[in-house]
C-alpha positions in Angstrom: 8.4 19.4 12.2 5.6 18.7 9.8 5.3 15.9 7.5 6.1 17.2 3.8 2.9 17.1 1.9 2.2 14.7 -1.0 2.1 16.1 -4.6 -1.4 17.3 -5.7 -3.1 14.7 -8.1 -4.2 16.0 -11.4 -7.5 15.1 -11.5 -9.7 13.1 -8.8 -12.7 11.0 -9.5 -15.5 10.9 -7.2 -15.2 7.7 -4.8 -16.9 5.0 -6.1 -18.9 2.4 -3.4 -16.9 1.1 -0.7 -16.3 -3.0 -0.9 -16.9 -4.8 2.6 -14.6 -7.7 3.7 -16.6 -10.3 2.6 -17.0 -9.2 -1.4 -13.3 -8.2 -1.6 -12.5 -11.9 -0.5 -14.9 -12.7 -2.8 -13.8 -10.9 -5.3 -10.0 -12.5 -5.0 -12.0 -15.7 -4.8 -13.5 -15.1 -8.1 -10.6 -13.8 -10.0 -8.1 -16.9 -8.6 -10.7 -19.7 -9.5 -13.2 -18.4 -12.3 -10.3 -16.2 -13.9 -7.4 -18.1 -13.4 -5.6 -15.4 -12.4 -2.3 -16.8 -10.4 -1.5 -15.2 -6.7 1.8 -14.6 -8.0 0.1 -12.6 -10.5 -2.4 -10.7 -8.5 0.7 -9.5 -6.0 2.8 -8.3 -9.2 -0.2 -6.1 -10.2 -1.1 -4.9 -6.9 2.5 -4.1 -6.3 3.2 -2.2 -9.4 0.0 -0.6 -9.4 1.1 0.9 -5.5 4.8 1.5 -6.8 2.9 3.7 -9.8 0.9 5.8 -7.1 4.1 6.7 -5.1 5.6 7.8 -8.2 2.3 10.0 -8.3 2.4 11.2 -4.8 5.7 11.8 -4.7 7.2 12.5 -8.1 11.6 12.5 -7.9 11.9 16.5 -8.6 9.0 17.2 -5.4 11.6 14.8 -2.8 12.6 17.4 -0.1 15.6 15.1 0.2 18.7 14.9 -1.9 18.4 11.0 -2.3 15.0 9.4 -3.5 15.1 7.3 -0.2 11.4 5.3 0.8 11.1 2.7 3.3 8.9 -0.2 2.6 7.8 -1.7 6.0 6.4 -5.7 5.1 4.3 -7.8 7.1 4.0 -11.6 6.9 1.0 -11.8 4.9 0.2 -10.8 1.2 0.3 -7.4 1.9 3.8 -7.5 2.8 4.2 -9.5 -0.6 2.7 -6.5 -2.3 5.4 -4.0 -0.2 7.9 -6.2 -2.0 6.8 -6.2 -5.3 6.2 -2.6 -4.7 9.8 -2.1 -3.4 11.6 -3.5 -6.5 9.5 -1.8 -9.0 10.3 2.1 -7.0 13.8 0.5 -7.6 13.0 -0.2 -11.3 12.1 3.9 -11.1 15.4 5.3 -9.5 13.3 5.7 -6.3 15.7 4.3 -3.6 13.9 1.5 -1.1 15.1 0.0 1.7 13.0 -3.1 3.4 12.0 -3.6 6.6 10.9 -7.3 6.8 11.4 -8.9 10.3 9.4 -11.7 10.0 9.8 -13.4 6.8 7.1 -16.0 5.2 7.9 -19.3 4.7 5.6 -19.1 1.5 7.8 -20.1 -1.5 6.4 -17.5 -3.7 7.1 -14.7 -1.2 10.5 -16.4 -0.8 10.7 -15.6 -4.6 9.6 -11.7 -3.8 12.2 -11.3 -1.6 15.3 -12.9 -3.6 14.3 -10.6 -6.4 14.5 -7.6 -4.0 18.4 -8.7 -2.7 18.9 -9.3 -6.0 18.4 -6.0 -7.3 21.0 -4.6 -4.4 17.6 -3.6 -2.4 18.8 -3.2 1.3 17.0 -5.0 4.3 16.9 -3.5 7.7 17.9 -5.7 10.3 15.6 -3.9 12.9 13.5 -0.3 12.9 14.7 2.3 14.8 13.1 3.4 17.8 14.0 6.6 17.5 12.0 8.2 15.1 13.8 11.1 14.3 16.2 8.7 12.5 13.4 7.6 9.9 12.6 10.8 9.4 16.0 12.3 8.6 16.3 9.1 6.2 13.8 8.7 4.4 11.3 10.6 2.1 8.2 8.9 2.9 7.2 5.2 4.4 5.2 2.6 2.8 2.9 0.5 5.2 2.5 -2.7 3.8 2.5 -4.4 7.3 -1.0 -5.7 8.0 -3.9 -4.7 5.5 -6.7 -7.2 5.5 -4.9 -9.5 8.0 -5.2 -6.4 10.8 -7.6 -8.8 13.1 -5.0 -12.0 13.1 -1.6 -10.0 13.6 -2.2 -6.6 15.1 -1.2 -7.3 18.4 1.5 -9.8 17.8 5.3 -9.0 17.5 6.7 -7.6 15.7 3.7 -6.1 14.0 2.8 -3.9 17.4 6.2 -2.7 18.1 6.0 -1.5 14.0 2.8 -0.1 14.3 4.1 2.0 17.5 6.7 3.3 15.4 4.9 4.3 12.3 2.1 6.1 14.9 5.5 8.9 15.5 6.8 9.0 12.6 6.2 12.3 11.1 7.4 11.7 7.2 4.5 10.8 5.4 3.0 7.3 5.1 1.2 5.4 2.0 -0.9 2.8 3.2 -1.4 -0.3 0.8 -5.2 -1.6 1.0 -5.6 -0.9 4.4 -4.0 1.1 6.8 -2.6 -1.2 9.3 -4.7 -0.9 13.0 -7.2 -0.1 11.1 -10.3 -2.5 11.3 -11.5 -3.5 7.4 -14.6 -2.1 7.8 -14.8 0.4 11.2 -11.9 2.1 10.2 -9.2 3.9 12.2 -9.3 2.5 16.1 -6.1 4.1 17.1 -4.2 2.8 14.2 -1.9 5.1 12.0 -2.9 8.0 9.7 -1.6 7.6 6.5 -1.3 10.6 4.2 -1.8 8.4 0.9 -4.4 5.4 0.6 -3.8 2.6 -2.2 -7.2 0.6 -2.4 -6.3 -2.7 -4.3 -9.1 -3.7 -6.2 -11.9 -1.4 -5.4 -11.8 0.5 -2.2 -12.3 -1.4 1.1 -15.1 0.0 3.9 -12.6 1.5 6.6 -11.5 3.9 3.4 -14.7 5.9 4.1 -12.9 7.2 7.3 -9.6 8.3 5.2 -8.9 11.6 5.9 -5.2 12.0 4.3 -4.6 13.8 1.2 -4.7 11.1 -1.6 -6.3 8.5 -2.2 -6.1 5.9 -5.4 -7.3 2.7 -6.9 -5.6 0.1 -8.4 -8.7 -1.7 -10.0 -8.1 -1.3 -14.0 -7.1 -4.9 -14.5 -10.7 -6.1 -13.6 -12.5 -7.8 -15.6 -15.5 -6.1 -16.7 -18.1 -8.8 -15.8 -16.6 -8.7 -11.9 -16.9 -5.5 -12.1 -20.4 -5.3 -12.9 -21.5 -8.7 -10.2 -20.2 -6.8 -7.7 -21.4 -3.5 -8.6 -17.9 -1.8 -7.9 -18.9 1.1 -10.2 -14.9 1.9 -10.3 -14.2 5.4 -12.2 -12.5 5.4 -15.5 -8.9 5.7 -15.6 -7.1 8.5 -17.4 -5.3 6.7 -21.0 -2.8 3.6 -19.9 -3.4 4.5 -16.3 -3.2 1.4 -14.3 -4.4 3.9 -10.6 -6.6 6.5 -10.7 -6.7 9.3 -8.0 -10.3 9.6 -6.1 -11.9 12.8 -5.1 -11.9 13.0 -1.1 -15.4 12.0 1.0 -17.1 14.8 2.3 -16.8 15.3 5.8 
């Protein structure tokens, strides 16, 4: 069975320089303290922005499945946070999530992520199949938000590996948020999944140089231009009130 294949973008820009680690911490850094951006804030954008690309990826009318079903697969750590706000806003699209979220943060704000999700009649998994085959009869397409940027701290910890192991069979395909969980920020892919769809936050991360699925976008409008320009991000310009913008595939 092969996975159903992602909607063709309308137009691709050509990838702009990849960010390392460091400057996208940096970056946050700058926007949280210079900017006064709130983290609640940052997550609602992010999360939107990768709820927007999904929508792009795979618009309602291309689903091969009756029902609009995507499951949203959270880690602890902000990118989980992102998989939630990313969750309710598919909701807020007639796209039907369900949430996997074993191991919920204490964090108050992600707290606040997740009672918005039940609150919207969003369904939480109590575990992930084993069997594969049962995700992929179910669902249209998974969204990672397990690891990203917190790969090195979590990858090998439960639940995180048993997920990971899962979402390696799965053959429905997969939209990684940031970066594609096993995958090392800047090396790339060291056995960790292969997503079909990448949504750098920000500006795209080192590691996305070794994408190889069929989309990738950006989620970078709402930066301001003077951050922009520091960190010489060089981000392409984004189609009217787009807040993503598709990029044109590397050359292999």
């Amino acid at each position: 069975m092969c996975r159903p294949c992602a909607s063709p973008a309308p137009s691709h820009r050509p990838c702009p320089p990849s960010a390392f680690k460091a400057e996208a911490e940096a970056i946050e850094k700058e926007l949280l303290e210079d900017y006064r951006f709130g983290r609640q804030q940052l997550i609602e954008i992010w999360g939107h922005a990768c709820a927007m690309a999904v929508t792009k990826a795979f618009p309602l009318p291309s689903l091969p499945r009756k029902q609009p079903t995507v499951l949203v697969v959270c880690g602890p750590a902000q990118n989980g946070a992102i998989g939630l706000v990313c969750a309710r806003h598919l909701r807020i699209f007639d796209y039907e999530p369900t949430i996997f979220y074993p191991k919920r943060s204490p964090d108050p704000l992600y707290r606040d992520f997740t009672t918005q999700c039940e609150k919207m009649d969003i369904p939480f998994l109590s575990y992930l199949p084993t069997e594969v085959q049962l995700i992929n009869d179910a669902y249209n397409a998974v969204v990672d938000a397990v690891l990203g940027a917190e790969a090195e701290a979590t990858e090998g910890r439960e639940p995180c590996a048993a997920i990971l192991a899962t979402l390696k069979l799965i053959r429905i395909p997969i939209v990684s948020l940031d970066v594609p969980s096993g995958w090392d920020v800047e090396a790339g892919s060291s056995g960790g999944i292969s997503p079909d769809v990448l949504v750098s936050l920000a500006a795209p991360k080192q590691c996305a140089r070794r994408f190889l699925g069929r989309q990738h976008f950006v989620a970078g409008r709402f930066l301001p231009y003077d951050v922009q320009k520091k960190f010489e991000l060089n981000l392409p310009e984004y189609p009217g009130t787009e807040c993503v913008v598709a990029l044109r595939a590397p050359q292999q």
